[in-house]
N, C-alpha and C positions, 0 to 999 in steps of 0.2 A: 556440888562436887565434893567427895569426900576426898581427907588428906590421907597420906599413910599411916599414920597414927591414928587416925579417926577408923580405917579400914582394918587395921590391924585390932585394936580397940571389938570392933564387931565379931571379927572372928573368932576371937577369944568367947565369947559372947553364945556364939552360932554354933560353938562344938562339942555344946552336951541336948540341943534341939534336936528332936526327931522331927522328919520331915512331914510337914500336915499336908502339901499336895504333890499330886503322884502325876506323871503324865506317860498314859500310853502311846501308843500304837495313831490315836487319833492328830498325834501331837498335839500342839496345842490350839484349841478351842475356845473361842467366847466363855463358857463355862467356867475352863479353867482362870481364864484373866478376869474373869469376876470374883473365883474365890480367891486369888491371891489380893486384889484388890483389897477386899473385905477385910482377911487375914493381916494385912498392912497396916486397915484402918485403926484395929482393934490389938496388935502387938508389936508392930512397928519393923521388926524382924523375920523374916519367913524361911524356911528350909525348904528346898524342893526336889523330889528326887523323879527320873526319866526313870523306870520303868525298861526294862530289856527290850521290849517291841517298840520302844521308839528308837528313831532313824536318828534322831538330831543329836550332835552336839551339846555340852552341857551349857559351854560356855555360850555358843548361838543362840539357843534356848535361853539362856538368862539374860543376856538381849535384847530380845525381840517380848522376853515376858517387861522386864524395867521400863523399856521403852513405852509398852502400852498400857502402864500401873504407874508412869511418870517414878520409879523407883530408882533407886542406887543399887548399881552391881557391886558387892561385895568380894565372893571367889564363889569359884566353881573346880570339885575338886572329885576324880572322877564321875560318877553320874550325878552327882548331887551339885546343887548350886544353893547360894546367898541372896538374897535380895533386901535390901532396908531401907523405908521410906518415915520421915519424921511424919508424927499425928499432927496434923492440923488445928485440933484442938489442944493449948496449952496445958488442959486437966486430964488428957490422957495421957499424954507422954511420958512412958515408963522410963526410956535410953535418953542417958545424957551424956553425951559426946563429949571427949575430951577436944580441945584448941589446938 
């Protein structure tokens, strides 16, 4: 669980990131919760933007994406959302959280 400092910390962070996964129309797919996964593994931070022809909510959508990438909700701020999950490996971890 992040704190608010830790949260605030990210989004500071998150707001010169262009977003790498898009989510249409198909909402979201296996697909997509594998590249965000990936994306996780490898940057620890991901930006993700809905797409006009998706139905969903951002904040829903980033949810149900955390939820299944076991990830931390960040903010979701019009169509775009946050999500940040610590690297597993100690030698990748780029983001070090403030206390």
């Amino acid at each position: 669980m992040l704190t608010g400092k830790q949260r605030s910390y990210l989004k500071g962070l998150a707001h010169d990131l262009d977003p790498l996964v898009f989510i249409g129309k198909q909402e979201i797919t296996e697909n997509v919760i594998k590249e965000v996964d990936n994306l996780l593994d490898s940057r620890e931070l991901v930006k993700v933007k809905l797409q006009e022809s998706c139905l969903m909510d951002a904040r829903e959508a980033a949810n149900e994406v955390a939820a299944a990438t076991r990830a931390e909700y960040v903010q979701a701020i019009g169509r775009r959302f946050v999500l940040y999950r610590k690297a597993k490996d100690p030698e990748k971890r780029q983001i070090l959280l403030p206390r």
